[in-house]
Backbone bond lengths (Angstrom), bond angles and torsions (degrees), N, CA, C in turn:
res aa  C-N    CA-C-N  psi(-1)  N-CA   C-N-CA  omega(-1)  CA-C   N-CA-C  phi
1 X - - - 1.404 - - 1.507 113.71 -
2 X 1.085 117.03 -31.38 1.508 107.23 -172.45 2.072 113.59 -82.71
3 X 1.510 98.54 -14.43 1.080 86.18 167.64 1.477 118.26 -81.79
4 X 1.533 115.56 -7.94 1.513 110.79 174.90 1.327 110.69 -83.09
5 X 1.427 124.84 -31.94 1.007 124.62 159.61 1.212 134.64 -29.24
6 X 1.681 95.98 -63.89 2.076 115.81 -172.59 1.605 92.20 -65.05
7 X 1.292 125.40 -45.62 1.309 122.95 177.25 1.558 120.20 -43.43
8 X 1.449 108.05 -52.38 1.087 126.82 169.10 1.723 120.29 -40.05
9 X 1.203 79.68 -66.76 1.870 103.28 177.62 1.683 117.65 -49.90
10 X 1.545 111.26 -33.53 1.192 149.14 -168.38 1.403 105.09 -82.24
11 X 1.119 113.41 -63.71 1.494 126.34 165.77 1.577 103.24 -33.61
12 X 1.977 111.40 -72.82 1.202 118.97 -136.42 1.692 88.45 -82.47
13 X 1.316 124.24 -9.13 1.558 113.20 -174.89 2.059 98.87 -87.56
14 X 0.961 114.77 -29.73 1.155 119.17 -156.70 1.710 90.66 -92.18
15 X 1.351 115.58 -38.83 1.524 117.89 -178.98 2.003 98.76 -62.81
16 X 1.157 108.59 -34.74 1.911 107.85 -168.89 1.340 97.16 -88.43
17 X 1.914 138.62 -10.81 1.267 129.22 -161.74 1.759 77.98 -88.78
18 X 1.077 109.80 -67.09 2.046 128.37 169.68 0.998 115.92 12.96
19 X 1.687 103.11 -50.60 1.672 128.84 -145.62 1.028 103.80 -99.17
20 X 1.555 115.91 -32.88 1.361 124.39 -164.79 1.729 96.95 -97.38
21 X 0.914 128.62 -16.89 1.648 139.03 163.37 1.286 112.63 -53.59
22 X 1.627 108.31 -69.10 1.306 125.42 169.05 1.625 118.33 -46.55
23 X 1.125 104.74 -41.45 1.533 92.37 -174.66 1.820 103.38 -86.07
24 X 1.090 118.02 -25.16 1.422 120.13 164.71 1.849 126.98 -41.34
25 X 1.356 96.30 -59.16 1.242 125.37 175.87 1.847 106.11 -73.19
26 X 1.025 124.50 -22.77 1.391 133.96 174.98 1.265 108.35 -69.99
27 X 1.907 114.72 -68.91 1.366 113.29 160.99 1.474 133.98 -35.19
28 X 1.482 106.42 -41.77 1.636 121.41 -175.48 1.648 96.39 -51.55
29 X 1.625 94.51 -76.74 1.864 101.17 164.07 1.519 118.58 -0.65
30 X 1.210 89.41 -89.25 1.094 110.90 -172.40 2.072 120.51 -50.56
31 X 1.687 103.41 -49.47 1.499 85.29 155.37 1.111 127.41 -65.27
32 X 1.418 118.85 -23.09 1.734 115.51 -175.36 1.417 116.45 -57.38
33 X 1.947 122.76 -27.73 1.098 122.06 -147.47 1.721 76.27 -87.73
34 X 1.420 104.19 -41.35 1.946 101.80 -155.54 1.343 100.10 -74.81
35 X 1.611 141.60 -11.90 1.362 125.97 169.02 1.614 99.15 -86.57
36 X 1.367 136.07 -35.11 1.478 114.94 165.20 1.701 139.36 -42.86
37 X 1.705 81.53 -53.27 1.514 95.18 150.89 1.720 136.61 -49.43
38 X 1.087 104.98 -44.30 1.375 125.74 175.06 1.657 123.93 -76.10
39 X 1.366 95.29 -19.78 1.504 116.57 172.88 1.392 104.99 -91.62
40 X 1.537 125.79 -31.93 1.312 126.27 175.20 0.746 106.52 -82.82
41 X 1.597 145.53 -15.55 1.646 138.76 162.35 1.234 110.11 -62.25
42 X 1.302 119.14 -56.13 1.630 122.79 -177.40 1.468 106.56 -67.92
43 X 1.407 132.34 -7.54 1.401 132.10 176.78 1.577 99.43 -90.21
44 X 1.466 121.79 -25.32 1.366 116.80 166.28 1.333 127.79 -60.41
45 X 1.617 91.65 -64.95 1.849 109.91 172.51 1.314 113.25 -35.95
46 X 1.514 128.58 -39.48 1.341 132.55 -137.29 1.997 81.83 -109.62
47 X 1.448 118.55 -25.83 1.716 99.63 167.60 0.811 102.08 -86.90
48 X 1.655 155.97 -21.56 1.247 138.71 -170.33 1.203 126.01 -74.84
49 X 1.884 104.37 -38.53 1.474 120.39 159.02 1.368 104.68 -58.60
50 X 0.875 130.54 -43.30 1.553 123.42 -179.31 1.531 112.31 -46.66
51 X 1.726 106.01 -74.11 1.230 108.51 -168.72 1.758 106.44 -60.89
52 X 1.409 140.95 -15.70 1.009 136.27 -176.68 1.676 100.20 -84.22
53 X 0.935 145.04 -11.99 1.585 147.86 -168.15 1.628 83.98 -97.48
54 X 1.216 117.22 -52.26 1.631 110.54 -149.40 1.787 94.39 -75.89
55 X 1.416 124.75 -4.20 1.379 110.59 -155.37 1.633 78.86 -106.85
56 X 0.837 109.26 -40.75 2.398 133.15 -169.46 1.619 74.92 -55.46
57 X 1.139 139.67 -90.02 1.342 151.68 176.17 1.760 107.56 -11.09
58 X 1.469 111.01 -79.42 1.330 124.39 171.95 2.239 114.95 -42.04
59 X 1.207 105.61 -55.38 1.283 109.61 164.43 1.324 112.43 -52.01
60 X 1.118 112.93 -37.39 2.046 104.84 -144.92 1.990 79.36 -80.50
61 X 1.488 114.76 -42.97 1.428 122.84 -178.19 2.040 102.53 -26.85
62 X 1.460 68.03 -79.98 1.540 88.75 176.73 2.032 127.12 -29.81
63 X 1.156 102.25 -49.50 1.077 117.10 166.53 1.402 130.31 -79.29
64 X 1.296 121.93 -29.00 1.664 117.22 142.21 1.336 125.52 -78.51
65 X 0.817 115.03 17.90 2.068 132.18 -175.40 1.812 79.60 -97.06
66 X 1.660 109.00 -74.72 1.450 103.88 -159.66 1.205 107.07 -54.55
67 X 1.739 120.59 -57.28 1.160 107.78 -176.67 1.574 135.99 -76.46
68 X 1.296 117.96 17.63 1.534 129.91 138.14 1.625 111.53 -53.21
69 X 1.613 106.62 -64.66 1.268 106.96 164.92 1.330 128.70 -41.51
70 X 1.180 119.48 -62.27 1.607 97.61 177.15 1.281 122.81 -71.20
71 X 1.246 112.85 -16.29 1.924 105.53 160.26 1.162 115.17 -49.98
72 X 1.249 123.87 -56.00 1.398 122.33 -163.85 1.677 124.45 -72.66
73 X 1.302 83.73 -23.71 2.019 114.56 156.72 1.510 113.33 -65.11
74 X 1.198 122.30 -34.40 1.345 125.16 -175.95 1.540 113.66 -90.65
75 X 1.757 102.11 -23.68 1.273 122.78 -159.35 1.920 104.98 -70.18
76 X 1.601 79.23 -25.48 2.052 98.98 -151.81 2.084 79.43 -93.03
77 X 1.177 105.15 -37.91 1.641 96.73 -156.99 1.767 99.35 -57.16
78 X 1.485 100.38 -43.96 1.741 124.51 -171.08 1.526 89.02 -46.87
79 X 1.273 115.03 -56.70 1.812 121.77 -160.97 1.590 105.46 -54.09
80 X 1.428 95.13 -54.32 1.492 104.32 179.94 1.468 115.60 -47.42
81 X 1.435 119.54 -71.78 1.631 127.58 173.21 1.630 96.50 -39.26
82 X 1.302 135.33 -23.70 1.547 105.67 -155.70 1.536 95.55 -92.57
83 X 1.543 122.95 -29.81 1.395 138.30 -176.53 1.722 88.41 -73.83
84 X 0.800 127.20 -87.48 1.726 115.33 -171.05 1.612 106.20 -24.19
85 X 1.211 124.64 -72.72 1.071 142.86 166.92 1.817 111.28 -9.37
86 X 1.095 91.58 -83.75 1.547 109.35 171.48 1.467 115.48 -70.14
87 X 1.222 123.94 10.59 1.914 133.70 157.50 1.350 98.10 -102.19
88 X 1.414 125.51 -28.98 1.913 116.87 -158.50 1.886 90.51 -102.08
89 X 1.318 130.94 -42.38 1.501 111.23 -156.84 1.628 113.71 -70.58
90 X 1.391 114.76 -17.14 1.670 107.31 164.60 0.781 103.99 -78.06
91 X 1.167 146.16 -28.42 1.920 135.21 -171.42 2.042 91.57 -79.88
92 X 0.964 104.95 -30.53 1.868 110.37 -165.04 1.727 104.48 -76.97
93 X 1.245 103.21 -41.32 1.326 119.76 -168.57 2.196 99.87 -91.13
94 X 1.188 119.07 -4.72 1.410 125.07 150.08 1.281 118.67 -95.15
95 X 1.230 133.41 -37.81 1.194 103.19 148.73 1.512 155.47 -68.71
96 X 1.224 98.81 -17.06 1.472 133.84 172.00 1.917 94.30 -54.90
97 X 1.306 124.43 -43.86 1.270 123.91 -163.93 1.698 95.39 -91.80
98 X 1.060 115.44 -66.97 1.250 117.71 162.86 1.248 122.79 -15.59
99 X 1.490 129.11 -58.72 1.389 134.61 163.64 1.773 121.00 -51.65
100 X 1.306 90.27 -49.21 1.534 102.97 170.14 2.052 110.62 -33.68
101 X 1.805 88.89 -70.94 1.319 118.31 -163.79 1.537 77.41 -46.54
102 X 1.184 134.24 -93.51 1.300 145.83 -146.92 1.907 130.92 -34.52
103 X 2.169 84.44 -37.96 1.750 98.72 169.56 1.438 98.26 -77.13
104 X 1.404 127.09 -40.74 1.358 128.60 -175.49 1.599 94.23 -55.43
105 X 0.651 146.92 -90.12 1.579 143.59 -162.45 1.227 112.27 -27.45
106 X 1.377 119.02 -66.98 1.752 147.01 172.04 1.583 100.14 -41.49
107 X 1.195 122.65 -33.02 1.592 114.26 -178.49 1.711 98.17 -93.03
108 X 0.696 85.86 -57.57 1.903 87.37 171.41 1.938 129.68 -42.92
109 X 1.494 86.13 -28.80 1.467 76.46 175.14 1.645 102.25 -102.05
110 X 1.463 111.56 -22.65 1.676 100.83 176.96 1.330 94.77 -79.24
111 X 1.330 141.06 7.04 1.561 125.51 163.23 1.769 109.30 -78.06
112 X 1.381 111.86 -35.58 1.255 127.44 -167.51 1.464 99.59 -74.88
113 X 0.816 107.99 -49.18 1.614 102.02 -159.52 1.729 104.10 -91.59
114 X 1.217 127.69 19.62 1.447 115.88 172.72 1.546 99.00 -122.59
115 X 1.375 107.91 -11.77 1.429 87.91 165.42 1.720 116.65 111.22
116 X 1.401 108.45 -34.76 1.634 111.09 -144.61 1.652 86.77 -132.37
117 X 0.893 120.87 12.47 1.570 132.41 171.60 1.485 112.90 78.28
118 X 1.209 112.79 -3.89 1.229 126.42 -172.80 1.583 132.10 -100.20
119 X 1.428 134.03 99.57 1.320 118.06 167.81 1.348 103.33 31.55
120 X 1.895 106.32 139.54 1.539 110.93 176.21 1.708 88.96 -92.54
121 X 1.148 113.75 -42.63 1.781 95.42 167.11 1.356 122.46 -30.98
122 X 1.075 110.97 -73.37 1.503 122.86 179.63 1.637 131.81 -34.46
123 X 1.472 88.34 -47.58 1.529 111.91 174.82 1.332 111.39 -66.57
124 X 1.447 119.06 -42.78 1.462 127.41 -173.80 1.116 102.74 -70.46
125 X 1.442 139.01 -51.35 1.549 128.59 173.31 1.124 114.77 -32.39
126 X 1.999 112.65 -59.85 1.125 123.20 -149.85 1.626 104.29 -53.51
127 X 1.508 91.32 -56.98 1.646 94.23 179.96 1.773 124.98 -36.60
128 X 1.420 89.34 -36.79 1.628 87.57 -174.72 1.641 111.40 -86.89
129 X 1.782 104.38 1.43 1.529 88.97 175.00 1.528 125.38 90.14
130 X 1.865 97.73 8.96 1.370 110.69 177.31 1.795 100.13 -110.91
131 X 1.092 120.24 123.82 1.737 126.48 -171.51 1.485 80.50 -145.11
132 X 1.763 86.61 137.54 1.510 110.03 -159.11 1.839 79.24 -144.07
133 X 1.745 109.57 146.09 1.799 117.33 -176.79 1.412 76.90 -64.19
134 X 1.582 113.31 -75.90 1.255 107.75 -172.09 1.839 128.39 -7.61
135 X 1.713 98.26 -54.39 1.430 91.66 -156.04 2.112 110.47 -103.24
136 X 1.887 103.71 19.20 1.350 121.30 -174.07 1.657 101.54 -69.14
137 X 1.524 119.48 -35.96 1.219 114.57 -159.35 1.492 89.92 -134.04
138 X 1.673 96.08 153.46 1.710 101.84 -166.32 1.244 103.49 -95.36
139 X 1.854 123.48 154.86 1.143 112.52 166.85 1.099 100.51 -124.71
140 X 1.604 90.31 158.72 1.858 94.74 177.17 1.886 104.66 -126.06
């Protein structure tokens, strides 16, 4: 009997080590499936980031393409204004003298003709006895 016993005993230790194997190896399983899974999530994430970089990439292209374009649009407009520019300021800068010449004259002859060296405005007040700070000293 006691060897049916130890057998017994033998059995039931080796039948509960079994169990405890099995459920070991069950768990393992079982994480193995959820880190595959979990590895196939991050194998998702990692194409989606992908395809979102490659499109971010493709746009951003696109958008320094145009705005090259309008530089070079802005580039030509700038050119243009500077050539007008540089055709109009000698014609701008003759009249500018021209005008000059012209008040210069206009003060010169109402200097001449009142007599007192002064503006025929000036003079004409004086006469009447109207003196203004304003009108003591001449401007030119």
């Amino acid at each position: 009997m006691s060897s049916i016993r130890t057998e017994e005993l033998v059995e039931k230790i080796v039948s509960e080590k079994w169990k405890n194997v099995e459920e070991r190896v069950d768990k393992l399983e079982e994480t193995k499936v959820e880190m595959a899974n979990h590895i196939q999530d991050l194998r998702d994430d990692m194409n989606d980031l992908k395809s979102k970089y490659i499109q971010l990439q493709e746009d951003s292209s696109v958008r320094i393409e145009e705005y090259g374009k309008d530089l070079e649009g802005v580039g030509a407009q700038i050119k243009a204004m500077q050539r007008i520019l540089q055709n109009m300021i000698p014609d701008i800068a003759k009249n500018v003298k021209d005008l000059n010449d012209v008040v210069l004259k206009i003060k010169s002859k109402d200097e001449q003709s009142s007599g007192t060296g002064l503006p025929k405005r000036m003079a004409l007040r004086r006469q009447e006895g109207v003196v203004d700070e304003e009108d003591s000293s001449p401007k030119f």
